[in-house]
C-alpha positions as CSV (number, residue, x, y, z in Angstrom):
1,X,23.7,26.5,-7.2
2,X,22.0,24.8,-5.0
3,X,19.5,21.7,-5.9
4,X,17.0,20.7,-3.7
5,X,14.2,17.6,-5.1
6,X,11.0,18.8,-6.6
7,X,7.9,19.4,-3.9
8,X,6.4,16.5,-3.4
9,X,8.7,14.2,-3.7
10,X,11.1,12.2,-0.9
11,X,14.6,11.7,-0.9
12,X,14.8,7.9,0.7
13,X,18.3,8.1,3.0
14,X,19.1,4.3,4.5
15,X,16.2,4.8,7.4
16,X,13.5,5.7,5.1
17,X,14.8,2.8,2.5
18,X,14.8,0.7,4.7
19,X,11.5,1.5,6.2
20,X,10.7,1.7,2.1
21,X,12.1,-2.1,1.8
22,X,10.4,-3.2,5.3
23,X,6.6,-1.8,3.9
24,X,7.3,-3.5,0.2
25,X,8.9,-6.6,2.1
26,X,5.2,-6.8,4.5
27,X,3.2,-5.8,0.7
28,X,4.8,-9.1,-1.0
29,X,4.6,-11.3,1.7
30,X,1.1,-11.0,2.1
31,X,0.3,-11.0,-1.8
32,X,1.7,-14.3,-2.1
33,X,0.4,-16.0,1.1
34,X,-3.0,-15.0,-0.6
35,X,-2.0,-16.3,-4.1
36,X,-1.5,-13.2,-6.1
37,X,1.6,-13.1,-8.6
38,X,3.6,-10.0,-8.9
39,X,4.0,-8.1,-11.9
40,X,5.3,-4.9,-13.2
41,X,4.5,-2.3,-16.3
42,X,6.4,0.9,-17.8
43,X,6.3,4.2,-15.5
44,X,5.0,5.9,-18.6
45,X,1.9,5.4,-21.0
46,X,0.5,6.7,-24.2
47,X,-1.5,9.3,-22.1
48,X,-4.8,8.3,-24.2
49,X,-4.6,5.2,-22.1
50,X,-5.5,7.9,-19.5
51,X,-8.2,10.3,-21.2
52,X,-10.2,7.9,-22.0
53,X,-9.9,5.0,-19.1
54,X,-9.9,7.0,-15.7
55,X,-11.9,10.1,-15.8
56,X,-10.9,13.8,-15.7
57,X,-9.9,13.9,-12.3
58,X,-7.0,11.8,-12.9
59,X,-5.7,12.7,-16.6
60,X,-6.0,16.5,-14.6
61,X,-3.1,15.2,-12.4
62,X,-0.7,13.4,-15.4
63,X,2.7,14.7,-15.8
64,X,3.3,15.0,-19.6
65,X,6.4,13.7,-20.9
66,X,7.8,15.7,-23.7
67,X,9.7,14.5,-26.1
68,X,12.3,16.3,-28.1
69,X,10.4,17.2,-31.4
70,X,8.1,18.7,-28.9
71,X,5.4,16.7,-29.1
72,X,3.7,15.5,-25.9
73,X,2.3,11.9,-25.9
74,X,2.9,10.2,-22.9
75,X,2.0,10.4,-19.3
76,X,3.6,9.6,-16.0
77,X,1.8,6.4,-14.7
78,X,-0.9,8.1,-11.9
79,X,-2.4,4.6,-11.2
80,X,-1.6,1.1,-12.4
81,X,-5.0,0.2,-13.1
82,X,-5.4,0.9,-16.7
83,X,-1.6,-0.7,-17.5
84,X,-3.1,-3.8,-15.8
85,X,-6.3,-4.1,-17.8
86,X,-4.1,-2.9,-21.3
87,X,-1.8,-6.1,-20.4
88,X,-4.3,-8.3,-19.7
89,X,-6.4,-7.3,-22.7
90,X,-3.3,-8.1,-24.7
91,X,-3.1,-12.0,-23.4
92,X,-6.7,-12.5,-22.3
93,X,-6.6,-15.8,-24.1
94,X,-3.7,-17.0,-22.7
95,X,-4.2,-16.1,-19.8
96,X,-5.0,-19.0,-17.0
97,X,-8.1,-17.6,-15.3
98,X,-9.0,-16.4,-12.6
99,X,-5.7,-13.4,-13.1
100,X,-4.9,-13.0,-9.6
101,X,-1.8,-10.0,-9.8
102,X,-0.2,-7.5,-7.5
103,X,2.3,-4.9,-8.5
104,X,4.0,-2.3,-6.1
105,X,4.6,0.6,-8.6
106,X,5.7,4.0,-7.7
107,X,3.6,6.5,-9.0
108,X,3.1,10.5,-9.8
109,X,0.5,12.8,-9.6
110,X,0.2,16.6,-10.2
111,X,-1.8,17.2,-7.0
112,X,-0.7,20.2,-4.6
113,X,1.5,18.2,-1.8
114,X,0.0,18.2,1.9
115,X,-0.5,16.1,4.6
116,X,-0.9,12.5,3.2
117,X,-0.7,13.5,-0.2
118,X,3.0,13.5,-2.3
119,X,3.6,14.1,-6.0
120,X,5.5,10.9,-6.2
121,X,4.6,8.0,-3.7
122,X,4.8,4.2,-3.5
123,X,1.3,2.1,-3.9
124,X,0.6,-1.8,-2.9
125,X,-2.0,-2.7,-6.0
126,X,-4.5,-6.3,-5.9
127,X,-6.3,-7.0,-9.1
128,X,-8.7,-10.4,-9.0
129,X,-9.7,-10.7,-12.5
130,X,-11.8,-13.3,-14.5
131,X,-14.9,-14.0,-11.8
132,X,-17.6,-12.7,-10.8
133,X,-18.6,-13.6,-7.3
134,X,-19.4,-11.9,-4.2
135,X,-16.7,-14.2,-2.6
136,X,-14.2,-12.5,-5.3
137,X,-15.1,-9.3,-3.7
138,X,-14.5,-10.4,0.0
139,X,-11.4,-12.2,-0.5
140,X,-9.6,-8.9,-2.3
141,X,-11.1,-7.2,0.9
142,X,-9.6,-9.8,3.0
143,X,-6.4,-9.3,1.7
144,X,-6.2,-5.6,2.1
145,X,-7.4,-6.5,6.2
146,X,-4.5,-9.5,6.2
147,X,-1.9,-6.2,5.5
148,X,-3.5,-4.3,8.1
149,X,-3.3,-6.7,10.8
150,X,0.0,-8.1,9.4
151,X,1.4,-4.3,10.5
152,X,-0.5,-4.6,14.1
153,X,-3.6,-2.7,13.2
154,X,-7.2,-3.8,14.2
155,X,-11.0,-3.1,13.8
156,X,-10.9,-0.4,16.9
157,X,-8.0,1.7,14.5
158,X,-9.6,1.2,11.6
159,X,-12.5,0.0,9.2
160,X,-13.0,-1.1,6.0
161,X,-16.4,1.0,4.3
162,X,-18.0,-0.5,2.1
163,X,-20.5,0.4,-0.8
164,X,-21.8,-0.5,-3.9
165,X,-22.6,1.8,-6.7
166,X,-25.5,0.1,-8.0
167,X,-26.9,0.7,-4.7
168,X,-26.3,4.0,-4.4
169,X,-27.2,4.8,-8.4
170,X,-30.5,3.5,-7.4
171,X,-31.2,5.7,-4.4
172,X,-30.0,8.8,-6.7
173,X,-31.9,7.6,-9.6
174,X,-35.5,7.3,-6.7
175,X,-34.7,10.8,-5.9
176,X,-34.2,12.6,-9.4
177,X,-31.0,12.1,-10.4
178,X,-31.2,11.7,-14.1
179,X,-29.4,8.9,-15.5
180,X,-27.1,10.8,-17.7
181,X,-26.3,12.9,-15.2
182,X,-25.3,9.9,-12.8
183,X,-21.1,10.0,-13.1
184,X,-21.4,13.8,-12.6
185,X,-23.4,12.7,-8.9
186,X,-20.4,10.1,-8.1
187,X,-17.9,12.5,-8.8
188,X,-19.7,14.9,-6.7
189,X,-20.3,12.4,-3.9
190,X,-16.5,11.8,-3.7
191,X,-15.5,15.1,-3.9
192,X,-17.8,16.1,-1.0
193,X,-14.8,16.6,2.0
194,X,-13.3,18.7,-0.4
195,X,-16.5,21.4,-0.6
196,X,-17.8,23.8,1.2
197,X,-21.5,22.3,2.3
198,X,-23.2,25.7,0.3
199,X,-21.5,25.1,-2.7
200,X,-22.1,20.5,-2.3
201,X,-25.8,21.7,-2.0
202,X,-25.7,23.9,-5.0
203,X,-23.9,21.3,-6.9
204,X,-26.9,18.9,-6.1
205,X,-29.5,21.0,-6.9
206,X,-28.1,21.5,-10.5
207,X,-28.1,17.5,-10.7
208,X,-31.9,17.2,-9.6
209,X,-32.6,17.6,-6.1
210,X,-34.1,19.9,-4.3
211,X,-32.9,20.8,-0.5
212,X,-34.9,18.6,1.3
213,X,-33.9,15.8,-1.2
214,X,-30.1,16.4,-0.9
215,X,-30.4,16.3,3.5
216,X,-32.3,13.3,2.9
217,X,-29.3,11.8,1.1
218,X,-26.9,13.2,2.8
219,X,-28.3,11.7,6.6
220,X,-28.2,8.2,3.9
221,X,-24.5,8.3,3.7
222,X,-24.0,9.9,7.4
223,X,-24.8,7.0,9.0
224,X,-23.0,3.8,9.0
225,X,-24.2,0.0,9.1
226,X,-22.7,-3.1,10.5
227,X,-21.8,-6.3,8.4
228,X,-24.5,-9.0,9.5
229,X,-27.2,-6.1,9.7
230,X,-28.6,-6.0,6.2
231,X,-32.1,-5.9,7.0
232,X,-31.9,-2.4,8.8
233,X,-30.3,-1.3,6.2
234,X,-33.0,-2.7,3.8
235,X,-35.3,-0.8,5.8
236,X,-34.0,2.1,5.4
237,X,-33.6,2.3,2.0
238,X,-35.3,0.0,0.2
239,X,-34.7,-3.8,-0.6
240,X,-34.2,-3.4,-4.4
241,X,-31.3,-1.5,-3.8
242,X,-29.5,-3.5,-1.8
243,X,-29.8,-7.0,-3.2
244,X,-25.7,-7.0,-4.7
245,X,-24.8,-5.9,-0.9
246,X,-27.2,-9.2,0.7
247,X,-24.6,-11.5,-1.2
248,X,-21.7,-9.6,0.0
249,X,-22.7,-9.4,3.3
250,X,-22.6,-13.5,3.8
251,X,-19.1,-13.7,2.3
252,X,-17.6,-11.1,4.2
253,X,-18.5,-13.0,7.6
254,X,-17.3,-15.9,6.2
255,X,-14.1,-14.7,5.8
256,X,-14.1,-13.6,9.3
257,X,-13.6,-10.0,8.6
258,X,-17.3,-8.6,9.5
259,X,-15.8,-6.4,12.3
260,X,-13.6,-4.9,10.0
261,X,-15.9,-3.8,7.6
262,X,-19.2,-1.4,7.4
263,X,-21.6,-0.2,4.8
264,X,-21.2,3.3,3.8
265,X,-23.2,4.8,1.1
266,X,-21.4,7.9,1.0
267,X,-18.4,5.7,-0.7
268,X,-18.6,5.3,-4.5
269,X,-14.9,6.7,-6.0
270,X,-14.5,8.6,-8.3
271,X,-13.0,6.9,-10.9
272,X,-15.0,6.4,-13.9
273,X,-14.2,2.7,-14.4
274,X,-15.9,1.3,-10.9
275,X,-18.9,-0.5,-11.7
276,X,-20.3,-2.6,-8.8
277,X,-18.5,-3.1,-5.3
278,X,-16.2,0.5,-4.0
279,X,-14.5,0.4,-0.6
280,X,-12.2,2.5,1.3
281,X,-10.1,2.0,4.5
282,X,-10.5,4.7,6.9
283,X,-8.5,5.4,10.3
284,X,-11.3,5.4,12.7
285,X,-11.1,9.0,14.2
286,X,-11.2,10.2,10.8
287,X,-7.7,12.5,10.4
288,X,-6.1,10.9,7.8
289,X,-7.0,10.4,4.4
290,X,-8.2,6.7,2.8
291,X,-5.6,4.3,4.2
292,X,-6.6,2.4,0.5
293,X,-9.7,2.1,-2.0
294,X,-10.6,0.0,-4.9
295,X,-13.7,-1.6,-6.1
296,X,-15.1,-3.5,-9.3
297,X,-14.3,-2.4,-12.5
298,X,-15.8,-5.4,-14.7
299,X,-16.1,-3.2,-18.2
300,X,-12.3,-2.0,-18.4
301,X,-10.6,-5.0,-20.0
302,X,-13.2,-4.9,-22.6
303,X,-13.1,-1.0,-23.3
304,X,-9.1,-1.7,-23.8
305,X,-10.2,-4.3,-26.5
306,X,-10.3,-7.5,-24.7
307,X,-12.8,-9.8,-23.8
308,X,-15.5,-8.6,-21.7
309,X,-14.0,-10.3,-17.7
310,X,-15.0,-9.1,-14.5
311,X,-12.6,-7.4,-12.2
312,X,-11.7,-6.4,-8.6
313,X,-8.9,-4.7,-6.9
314,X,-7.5,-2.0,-4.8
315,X,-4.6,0.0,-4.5
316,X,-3.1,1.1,-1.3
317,X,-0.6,3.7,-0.8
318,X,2.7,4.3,1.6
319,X,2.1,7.6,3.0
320,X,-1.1,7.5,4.9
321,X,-0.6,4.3,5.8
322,X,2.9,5.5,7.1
323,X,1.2,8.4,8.8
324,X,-1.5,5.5,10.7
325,X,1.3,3.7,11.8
326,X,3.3,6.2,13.4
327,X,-0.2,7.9,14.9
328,X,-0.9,4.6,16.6
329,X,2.9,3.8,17.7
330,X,3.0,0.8,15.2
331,X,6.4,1.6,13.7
332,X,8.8,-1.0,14.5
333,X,11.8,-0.2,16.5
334,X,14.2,-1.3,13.9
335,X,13.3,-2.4,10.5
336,X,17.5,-2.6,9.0
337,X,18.9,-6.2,8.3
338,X,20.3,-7.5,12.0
339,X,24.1,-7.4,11.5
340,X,25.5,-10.7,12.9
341,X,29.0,-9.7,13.8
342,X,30.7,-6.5,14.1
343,X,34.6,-7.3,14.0
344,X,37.5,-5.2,15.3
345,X,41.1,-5.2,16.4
346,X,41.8,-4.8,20.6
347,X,45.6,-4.5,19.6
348,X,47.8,-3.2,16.7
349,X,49.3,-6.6,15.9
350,X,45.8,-7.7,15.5
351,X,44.6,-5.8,12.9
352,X,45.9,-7.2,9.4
353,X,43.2,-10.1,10.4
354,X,40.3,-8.2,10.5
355,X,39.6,-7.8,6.7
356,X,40.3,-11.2,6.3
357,X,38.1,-12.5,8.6
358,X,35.2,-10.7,7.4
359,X,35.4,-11.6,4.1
360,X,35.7,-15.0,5.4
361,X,32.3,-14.2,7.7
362,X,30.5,-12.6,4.5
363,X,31.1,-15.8,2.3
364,X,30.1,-17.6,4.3
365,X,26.7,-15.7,4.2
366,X,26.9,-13.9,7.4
367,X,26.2,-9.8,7.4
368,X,29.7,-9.0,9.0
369,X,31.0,-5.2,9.4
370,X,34.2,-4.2,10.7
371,X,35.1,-0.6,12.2
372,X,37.0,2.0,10.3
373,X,38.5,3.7,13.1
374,X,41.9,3.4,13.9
375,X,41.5,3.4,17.6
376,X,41.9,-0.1,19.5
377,X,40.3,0.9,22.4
378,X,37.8,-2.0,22.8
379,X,34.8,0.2,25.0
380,X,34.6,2.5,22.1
381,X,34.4,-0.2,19.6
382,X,32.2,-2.1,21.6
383,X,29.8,1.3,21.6
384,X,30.2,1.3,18.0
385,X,29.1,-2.5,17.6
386,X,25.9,-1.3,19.8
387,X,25.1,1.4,17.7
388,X,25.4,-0.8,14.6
389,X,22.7,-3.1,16.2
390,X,25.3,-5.9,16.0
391,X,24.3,-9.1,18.0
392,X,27.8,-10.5,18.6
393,X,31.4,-8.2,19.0
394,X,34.4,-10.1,17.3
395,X,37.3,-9.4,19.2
396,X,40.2,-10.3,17.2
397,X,43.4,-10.0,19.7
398,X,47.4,-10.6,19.0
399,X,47.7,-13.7,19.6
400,X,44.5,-15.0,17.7
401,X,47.0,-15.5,14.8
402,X,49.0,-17.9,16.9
403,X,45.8,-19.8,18.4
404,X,43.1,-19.8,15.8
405,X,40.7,-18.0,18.5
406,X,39.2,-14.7,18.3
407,X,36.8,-13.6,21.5
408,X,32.8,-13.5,21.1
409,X,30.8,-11.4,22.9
410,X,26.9,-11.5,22.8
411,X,26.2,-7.5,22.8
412,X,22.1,-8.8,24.0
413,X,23.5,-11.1,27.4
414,X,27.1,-9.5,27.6
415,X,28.6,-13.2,27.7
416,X,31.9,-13.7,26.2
417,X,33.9,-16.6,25.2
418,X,37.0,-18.0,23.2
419,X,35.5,-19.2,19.6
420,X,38.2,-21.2,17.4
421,X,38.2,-19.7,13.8
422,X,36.9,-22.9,12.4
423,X,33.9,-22.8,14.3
424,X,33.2,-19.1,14.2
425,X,30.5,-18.8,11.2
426,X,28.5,-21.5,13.4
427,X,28.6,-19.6,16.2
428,X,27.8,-16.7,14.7
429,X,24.4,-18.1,13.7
């Protein structure tokens, strides 16, 4: 028979772990420069955690792991979110305050695979819990912008949209919306790129609004505003809806990250645990899907039996952000471990020292190959040492037994010189 992996899923050969290792590598080093602590949970959870914490959308889209007597009670992890807010209910006390965690799970959901979308896909997560501040709120959003420039990406590839759901219950609420019926309008707002615009207008009208009502709205979440620019947008819609974004506003342009970010009103997620501040990252053409998203969620640690804590955080996936990069010609050329010395053999004699030598190389804590070819020809295992992306070629000859000297070649300059044995591992670095 003949096995191939389940759709949806990515076999990761050395390139893609290594480009795997590279992203994770960029994910942690940016985490901790901005004080966040890694952290980790199980890849499976009671699936109640799920059916009652993240909405229907997402319990939809659990795999359910079967045990053998049959009976189904856990769920592949399709976020982190509600592991992080079960684990910090469970040590809230103990807990030194503010919670400022990362995690870098790989996660599964049961959505049809397509372009930016896999059944099984890596995800960079930020969770600032234990304040509530506008400035709590920016500096999560600054971190997500401190990974996008860290890759090479800028305001003119891509921006930051920001909303508030507040705001936008508000507006709905002015225009009919009742409030039990509110959720039903979020999840509708998020799900609008996936309907056709008869059936979105339908949708509204069962919710409230009447035709004119539901353009009105949608021209509302059309159109974009700058950072810095509240007061047209108080204008527009109203200055009681917007007072949580006039606090916001300040702190983003004090981190410096205005020209990332704009207010979009047609941003709210769909999760059911948001509460306040949502924001996605968009490539600026619009082709991909959300780069990353995340908002407030200040009620989940208390609905999982904690104390009631304010929380922020997003969660950023590998395979748009992938797709971005490569779009925009920001994949690095090489992202492997540089080899520092590629040994080999030019004569017959010469050979019994290689595996020696490279042993000696590697304790001494220097990433040293050596060919497997039996051929001494040294142009061919100089091409090899290329390919290898070797910076030096140690060319051990017959009488380097005799001398204590192999020959170093620098494969960057093509300069080559006599090395003693004793000072090879400096050399080398």
């Amino acid at each position: 028979m003949k096995f191939q992996a389940p759709k949806g899923t990515r076999d990761y050969y050395p390139a893609e772990m290594a480009w795997r290792r590279y992203l994770e590598a960029a994910w942690r080093r940016v985490s901790l420069r901005n004080g966040f602590e890694e952290v980790e949970g199980p890849i499976f959870e009671d699936i109640e955690l799920y059916k009652v914490k993240s909405g229907d959308e997402i319990v939809s889209q659990v795999f359910h792991v079967t045990r053998q007597d049959g009976e189904s009670t856990f769920g592949l992890r399709p976020e982190f979110t509600p592991t992080l807010a079960r684990m910090v209910a469970a040590k809230a006390n103990a807990l030194p305050k503010p919670i400022k965690w990362f995690c870098m799970p790989n996660l599964c959901r049961g959505e049809r695979p397509q372009r930016g979308r896999l059944r099984e896909f890596l995800q960079w997560n930020i969770d600032l819990l234990g304040l509530d501040s506008p400035a709590v709120d920016a500096e999560v959003i600054f971190t997500c912008v401190d990974l996008l420039r860290e890759l090479g990406l800028t305001p003119e590839h891509v921006k930051v949209k920001v909303s508030h759901r507040e705001t936008v219950r508000t507006i709905l609420a002015k225009l009919g919306v009742p409030g039990d019926r509110m959720i039903d309008a979020f999840n509708l707002l998020d799900r609008q790129a996936k309907m056709e615009a008869e059936a979105y207008t339908k949708a509204w009208v069962e919710l409230g609004l009447d035709s004119h009502k539901v353009e009105r709205f949608d021209q509302m979440c059309r159109r974009t505003y700058r950072v810095g620019d509240v007061a047209h947008l108080e204008r527009s819609i109203g200055g009681e809806a917007i007072a949580d974004l006039e606090a916001l506003d300040k702190q983003l342009s004090a981190f410096g990250i205005a020209e990332w970010c704009e207010y979009d009103l047609g941003i709210v997620r769909g999760l059911a645990y948001y509460t306040g501040t949502v924001f996605e990252v968009h490539e600026i053409s619009g082709a991909e899907r959300a780069i990353a998203g995340g908002g407030r969620y200040d009620k989940l640690i208390e609905l999982m039996g904690g104390p009631a804590m304010p929380a922020v955080g997003f969660g950023m996936g590998d395979v748009v952000l992938s797709l971005v990069l490569g779009d925009k010609g920001l994949l690095p050329e090489s992202v492997t471990d540089p080899v520092d010395a590629f040994v080999f053999a030019a004569e017959e004699s010469a050979r019994p020292m290689v595996s020696g030598l490279v042993a000696e190389l590697r304790s001494a804590g220097l990433h040293a190959r050596m060919t497997y070819k039996t051929t001494t020809n040294v142009g061919k295992l100089l091409k090899e040492a290329a390919q290898q992306d070797a910076r030096f070629a140690v060319i051990v000859e017959g009488d380097s037994q005799d001398n204590g000297k192999v020959s170093v070649k620098d494969l960057a300059s093509g300069d080559q010189s006599r090395v003693s044995l004793d000072d090879l591992p400096e050399r080398l670095r």
